[in-house]
N, CA, C and O atoms as a GROMACS GRO file, in nm:
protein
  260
    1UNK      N    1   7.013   1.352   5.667
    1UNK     CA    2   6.980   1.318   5.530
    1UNK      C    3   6.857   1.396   5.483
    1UNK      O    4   6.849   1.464   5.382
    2UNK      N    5   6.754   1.371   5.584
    2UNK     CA    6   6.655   1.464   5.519
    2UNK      C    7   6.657   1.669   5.487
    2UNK      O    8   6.576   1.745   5.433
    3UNK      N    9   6.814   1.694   5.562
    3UNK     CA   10   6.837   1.836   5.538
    3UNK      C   11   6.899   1.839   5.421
    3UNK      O   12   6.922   1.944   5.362
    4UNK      N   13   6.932   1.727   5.377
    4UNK     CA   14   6.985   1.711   5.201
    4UNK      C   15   6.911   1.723   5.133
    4UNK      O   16   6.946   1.792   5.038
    5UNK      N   17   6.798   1.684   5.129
    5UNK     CA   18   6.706   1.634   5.043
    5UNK      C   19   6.594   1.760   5.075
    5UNK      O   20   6.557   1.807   4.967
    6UNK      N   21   6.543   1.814   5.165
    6UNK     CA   22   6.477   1.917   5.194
    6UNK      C   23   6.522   2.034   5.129
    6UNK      O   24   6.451   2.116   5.071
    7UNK      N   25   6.676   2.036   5.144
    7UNK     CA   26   6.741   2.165   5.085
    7UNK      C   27   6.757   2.184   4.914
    7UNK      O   28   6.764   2.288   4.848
    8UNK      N   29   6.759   2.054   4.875
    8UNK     CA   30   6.739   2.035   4.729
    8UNK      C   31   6.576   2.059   4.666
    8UNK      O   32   6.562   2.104   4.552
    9UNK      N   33   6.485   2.033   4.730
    9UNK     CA   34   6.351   2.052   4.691
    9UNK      C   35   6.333   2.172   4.696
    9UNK      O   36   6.290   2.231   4.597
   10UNK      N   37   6.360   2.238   4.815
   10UNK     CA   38   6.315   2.392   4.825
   10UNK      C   39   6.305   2.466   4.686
   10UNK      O   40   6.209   2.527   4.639
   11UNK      N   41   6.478   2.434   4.613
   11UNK     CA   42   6.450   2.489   4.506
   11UNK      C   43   6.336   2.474   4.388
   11UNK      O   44   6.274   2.548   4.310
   12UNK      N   45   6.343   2.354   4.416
   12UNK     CA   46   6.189   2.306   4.250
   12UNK      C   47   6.060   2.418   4.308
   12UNK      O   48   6.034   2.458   4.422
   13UNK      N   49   6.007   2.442   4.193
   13UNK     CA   50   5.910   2.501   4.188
   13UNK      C   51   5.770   2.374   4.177
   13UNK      O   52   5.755   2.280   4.098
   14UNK      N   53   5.671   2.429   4.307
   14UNK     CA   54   5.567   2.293   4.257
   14UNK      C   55   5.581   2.210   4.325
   14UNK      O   56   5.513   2.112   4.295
   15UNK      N   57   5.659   2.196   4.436
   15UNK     CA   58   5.749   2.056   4.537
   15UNK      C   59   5.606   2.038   4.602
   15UNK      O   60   5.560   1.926   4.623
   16UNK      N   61   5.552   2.134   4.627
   16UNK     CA   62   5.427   2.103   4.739
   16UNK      C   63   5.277   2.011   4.706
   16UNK      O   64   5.171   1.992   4.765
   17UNK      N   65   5.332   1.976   4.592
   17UNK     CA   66   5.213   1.897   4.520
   17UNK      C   67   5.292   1.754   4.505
   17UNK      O   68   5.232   1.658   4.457
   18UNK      N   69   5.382   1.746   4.534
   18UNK     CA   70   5.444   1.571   4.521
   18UNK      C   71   5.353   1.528   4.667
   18UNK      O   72   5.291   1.422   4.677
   19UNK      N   73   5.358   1.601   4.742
   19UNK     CA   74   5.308   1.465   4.904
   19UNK      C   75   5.125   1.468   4.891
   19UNK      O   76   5.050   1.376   4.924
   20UNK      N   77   5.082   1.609   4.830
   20UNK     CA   78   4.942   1.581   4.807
   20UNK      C   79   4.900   1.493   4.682
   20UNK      O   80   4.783   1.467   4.653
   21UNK      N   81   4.981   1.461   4.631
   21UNK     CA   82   4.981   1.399   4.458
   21UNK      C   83   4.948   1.297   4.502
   21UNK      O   84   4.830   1.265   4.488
   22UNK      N   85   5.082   1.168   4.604
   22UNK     CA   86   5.152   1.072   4.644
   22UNK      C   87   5.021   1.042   4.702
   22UNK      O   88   4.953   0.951   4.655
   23UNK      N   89   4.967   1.139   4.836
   23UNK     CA   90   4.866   1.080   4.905
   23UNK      C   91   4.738   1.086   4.861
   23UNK      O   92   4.640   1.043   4.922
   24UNK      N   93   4.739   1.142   4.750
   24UNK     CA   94   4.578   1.088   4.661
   24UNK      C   95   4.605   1.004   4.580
   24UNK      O   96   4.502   0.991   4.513
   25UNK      N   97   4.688   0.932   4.540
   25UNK     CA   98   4.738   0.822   4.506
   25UNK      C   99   4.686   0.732   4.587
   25UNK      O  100   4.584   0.676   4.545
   26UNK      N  101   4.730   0.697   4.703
   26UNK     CA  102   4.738   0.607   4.772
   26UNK      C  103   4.566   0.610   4.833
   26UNK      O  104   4.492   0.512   4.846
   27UNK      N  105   4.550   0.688   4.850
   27UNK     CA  106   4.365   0.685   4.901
   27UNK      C  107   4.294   0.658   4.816
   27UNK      O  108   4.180   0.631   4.854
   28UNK      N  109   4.320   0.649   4.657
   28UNK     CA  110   4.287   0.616   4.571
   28UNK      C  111   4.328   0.471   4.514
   28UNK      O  112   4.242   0.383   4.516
   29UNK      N  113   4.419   0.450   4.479
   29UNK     CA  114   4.467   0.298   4.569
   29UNK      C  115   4.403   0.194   4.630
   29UNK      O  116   4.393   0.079   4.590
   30UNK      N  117   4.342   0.262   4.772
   30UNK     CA  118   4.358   0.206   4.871
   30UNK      C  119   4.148   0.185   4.874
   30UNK      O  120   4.087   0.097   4.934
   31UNK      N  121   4.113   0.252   4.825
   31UNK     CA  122   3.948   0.262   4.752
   31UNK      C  123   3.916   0.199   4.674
   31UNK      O  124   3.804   0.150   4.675
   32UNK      N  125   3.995   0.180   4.589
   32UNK     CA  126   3.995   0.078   4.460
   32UNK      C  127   3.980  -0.055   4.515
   32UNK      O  128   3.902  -0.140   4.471
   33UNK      N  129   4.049  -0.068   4.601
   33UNK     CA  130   4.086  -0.226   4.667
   33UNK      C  131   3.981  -0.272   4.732
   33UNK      O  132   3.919  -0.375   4.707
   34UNK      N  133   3.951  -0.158   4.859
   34UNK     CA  134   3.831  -0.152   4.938
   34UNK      C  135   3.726  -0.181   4.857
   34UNK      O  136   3.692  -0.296   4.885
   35UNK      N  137   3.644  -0.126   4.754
   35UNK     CA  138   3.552  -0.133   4.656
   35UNK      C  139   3.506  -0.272   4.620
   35UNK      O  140   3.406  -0.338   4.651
   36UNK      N  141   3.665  -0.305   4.506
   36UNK     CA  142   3.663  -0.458   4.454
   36UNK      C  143   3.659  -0.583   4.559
   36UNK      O  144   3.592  -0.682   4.529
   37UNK      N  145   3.718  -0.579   4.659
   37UNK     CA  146   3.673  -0.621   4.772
   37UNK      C  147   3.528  -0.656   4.820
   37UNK      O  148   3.470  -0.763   4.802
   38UNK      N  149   3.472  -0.528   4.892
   38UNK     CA  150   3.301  -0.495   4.924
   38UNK      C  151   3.240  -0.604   4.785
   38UNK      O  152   3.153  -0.685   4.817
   39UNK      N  153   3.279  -0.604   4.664
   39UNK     CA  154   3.193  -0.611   4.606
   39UNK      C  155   3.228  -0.754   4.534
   39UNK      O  156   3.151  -0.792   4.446
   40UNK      N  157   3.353  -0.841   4.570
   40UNK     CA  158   3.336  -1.004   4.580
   40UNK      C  159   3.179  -1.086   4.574
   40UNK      O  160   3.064  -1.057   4.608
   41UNK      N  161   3.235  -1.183   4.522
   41UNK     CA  162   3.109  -1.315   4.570
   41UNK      C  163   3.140  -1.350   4.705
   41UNK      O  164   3.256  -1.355   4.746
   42UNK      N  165   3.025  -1.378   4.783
   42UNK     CA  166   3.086  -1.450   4.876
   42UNK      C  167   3.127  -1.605   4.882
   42UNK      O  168   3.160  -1.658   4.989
   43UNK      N  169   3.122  -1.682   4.747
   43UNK     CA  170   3.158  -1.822   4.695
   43UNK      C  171   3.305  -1.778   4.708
   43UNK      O  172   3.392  -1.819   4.784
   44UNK      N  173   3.309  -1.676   4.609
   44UNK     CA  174   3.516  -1.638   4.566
   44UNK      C  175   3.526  -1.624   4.700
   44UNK      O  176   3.568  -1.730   4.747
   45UNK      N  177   3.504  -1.530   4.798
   45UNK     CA  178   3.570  -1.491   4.897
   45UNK      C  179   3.645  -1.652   5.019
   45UNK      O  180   3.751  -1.661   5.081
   46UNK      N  181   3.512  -1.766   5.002
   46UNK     CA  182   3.494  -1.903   5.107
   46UNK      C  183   3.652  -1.966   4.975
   46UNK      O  184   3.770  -1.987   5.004
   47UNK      N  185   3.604  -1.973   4.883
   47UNK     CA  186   3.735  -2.078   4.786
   47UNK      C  187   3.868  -1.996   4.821
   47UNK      O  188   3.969  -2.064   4.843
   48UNK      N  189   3.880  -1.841   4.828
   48UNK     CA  190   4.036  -1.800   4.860
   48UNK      C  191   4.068  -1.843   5.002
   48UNK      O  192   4.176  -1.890   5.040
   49UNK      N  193   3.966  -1.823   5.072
   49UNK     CA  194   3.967  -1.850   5.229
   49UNK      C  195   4.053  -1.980   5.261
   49UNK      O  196   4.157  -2.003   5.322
   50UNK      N  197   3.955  -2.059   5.188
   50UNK     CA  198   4.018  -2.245   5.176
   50UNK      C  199   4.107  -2.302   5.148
   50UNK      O  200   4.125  -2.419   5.183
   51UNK      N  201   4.222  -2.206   5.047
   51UNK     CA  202   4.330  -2.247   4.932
   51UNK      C  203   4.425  -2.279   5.078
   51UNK      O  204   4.418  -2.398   5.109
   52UNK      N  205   4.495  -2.211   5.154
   52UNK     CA  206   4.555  -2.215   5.230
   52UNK      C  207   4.534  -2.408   5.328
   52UNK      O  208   4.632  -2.477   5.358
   53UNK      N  209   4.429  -2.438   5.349
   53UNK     CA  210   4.394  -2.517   5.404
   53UNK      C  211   4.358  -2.667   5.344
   53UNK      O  212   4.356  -2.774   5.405
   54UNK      N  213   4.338  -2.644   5.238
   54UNK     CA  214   4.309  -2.746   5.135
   54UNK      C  215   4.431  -2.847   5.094
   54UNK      O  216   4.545  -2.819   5.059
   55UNK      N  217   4.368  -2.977   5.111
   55UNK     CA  218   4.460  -3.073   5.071
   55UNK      C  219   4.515  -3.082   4.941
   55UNK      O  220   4.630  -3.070   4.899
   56UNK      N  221   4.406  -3.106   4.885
   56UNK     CA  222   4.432  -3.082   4.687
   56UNK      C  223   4.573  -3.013   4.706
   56UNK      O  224   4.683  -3.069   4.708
   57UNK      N  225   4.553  -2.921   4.716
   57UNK     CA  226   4.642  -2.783   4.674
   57UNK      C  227   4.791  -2.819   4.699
   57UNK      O  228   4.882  -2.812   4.616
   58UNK      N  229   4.804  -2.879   4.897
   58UNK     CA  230   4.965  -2.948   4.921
   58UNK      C  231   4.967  -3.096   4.808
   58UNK      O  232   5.072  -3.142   4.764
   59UNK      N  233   4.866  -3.138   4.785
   59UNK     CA  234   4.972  -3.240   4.729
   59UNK      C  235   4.991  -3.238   4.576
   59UNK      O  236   5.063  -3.316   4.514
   60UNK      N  237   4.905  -3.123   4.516
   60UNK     CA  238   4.990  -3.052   4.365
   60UNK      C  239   5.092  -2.981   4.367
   60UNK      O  240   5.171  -2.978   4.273
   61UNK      N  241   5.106  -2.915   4.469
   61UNK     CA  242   5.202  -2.839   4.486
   61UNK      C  243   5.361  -2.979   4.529
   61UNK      O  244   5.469  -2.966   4.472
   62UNK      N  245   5.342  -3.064   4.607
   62UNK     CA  246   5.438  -3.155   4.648
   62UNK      C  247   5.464  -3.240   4.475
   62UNK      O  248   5.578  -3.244   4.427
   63UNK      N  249   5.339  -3.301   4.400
   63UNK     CA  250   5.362  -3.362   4.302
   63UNK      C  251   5.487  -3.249   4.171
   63UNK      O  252   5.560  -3.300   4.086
   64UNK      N  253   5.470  -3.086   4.202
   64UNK     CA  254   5.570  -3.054   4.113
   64UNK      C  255   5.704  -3.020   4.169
   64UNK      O  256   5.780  -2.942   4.112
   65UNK      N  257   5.736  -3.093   4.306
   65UNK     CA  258   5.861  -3.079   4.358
   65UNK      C  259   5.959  -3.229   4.292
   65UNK      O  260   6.077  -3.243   4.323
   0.00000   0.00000   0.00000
């Protein structure tokens, strides 16, 4: 499959900038996240931590079943 698809690109002119494009995308992406992250409260970070564990939460969630 990929000699299908290899053999079809060859022709485009410029093909060699889709995987460097894609992967500065994604490092860019992936920085953004890292960043907003680093730069949380650490209050927000303890309340997301908790949601999982918290009673409140199962029995609102059970009251809209």
């Amino acid at each position: 499959m990929l000699r299908f698809i290899k053999h079809h690109l060859a022709s485009e002119s410029g093909v060699e900038f889709y995987g460097i494009f894609s992967l500065m995308i994604f490092v860019l992406f992936f920085l953004v996240v890292l960043i907003r992250i680093w730069k949380m409260n650490k209050s927000a970070v303890e309340e997301l931590s908790n949601i999982p564990l918290s009673s409140d939460n199962l029995t609102s969630q059970n009251e809209k079943l």
